[in-house]
C-alpha positions as CSV (number, residue, x, y, z in Angstrom):
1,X,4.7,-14.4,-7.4
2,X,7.4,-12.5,-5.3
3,X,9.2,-13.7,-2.6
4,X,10.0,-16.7,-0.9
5,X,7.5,-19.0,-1.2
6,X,7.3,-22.9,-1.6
7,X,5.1,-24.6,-4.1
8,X,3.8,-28.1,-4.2
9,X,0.7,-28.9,-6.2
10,X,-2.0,-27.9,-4.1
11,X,-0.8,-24.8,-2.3
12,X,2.4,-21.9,-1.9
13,X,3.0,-21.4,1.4
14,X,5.5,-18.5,2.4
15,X,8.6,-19.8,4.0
16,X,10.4,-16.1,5.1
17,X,10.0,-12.6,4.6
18,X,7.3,-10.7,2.4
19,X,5.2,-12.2,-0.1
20,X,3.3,-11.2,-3.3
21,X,0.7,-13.3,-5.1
22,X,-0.5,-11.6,-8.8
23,X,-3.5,-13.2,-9.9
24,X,-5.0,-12.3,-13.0
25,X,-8.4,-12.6,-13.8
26,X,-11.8,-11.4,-15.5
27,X,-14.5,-12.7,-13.0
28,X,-16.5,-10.4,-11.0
29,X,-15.9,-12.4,-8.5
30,X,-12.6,-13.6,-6.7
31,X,-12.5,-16.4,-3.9
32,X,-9.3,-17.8,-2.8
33,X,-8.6,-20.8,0.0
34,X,-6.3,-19.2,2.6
35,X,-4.3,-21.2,5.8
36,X,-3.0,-19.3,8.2
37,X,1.0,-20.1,9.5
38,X,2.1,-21.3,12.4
39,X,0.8,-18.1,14.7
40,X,-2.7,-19.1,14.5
41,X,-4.0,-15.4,12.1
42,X,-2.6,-14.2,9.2
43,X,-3.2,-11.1,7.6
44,X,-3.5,-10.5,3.7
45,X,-3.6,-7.1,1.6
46,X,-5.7,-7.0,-0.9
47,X,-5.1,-5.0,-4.1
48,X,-7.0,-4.8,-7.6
49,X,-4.8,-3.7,-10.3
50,X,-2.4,-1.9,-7.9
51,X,-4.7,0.1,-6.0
52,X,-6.6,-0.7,-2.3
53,X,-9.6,-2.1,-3.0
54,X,-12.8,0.4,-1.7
55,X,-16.0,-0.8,-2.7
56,X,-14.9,-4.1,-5.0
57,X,-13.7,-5.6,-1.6
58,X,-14.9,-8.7,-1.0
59,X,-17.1,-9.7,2.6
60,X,-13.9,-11.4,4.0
61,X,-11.8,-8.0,3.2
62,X,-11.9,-5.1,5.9
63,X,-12.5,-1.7,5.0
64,X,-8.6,-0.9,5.1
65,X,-8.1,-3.6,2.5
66,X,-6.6,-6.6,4.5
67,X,-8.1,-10.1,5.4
68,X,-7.4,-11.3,8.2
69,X,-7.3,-15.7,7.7
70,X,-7.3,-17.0,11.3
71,X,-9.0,-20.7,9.9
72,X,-8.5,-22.7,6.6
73,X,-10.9,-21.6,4.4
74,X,-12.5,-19.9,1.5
75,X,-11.8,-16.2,1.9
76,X,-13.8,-13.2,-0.2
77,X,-11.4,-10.9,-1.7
78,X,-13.4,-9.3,-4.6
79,X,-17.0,-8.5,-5.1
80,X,-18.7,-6.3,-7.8
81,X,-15.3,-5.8,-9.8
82,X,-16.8,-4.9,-13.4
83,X,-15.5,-7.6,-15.8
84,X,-12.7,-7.7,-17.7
85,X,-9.0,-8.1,-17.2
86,X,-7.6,-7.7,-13.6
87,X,-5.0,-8.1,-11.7
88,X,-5.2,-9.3,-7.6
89,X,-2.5,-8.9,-5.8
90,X,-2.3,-10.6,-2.5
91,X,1.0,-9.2,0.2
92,X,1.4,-11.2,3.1
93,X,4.5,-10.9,5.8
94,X,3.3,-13.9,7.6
95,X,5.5,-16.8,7.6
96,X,3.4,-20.4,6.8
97,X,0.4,-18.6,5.2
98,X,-0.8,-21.3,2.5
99,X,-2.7,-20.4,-0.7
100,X,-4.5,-23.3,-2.1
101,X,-5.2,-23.7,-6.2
102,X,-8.3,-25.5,-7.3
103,X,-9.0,-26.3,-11.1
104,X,-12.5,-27.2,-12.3
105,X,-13.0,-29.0,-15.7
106,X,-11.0,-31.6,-17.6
């Protein structure tokens, strides 16, 4: 993470300023609960290992490789990725966007 974000145990929310969120993974698959801030829409670029994603972007991802979050929610970033390691990196300049963390299993 990059920027100036706030962390509790359920979510980071970004306080000021712009934002990066590296998440690595291996899934072919990546879904991510998104709140939008105070403004009502929030918009998200979406990159898989550094480059715009093209046809690994997930349903929730426009072809110009942003989501736009204007609801809490589940949000489809990746689809199709061949697996392995990745890297998904999330840029928002949107002040009170929240991402939520979930962990399944003991």
């Amino acid at each position: 993470m990059a920027g100036d974000w706030r962390t509790s145990r359920q979510y980071v929310e970004l306080e000021s300023g712009t934002g990066t969120i590296d998440l690595p993974f291996t899934a072919g698959e990546v879904n991510l609960v998104l709140e939008p801030g105070p403004a009502g829409v929030s918009t998200v670029t979406v990159l898989l290992d550094g480059q715009p994603v093209a046809m690994t972007a997930g349903a929730d991802v426009d072809p110009d490789g942003v989501a736009r979050v204007d609801r809490s929610g589940m949000v489809r970033l990746i689809a199709g990725a061949p697996r392995g390691p990745h890297v998904l990196t999330l840029v928002s300049s949107d002040p009170g966007l929240r991402a939520y963390v979930f962990t399944f299993g003991p």
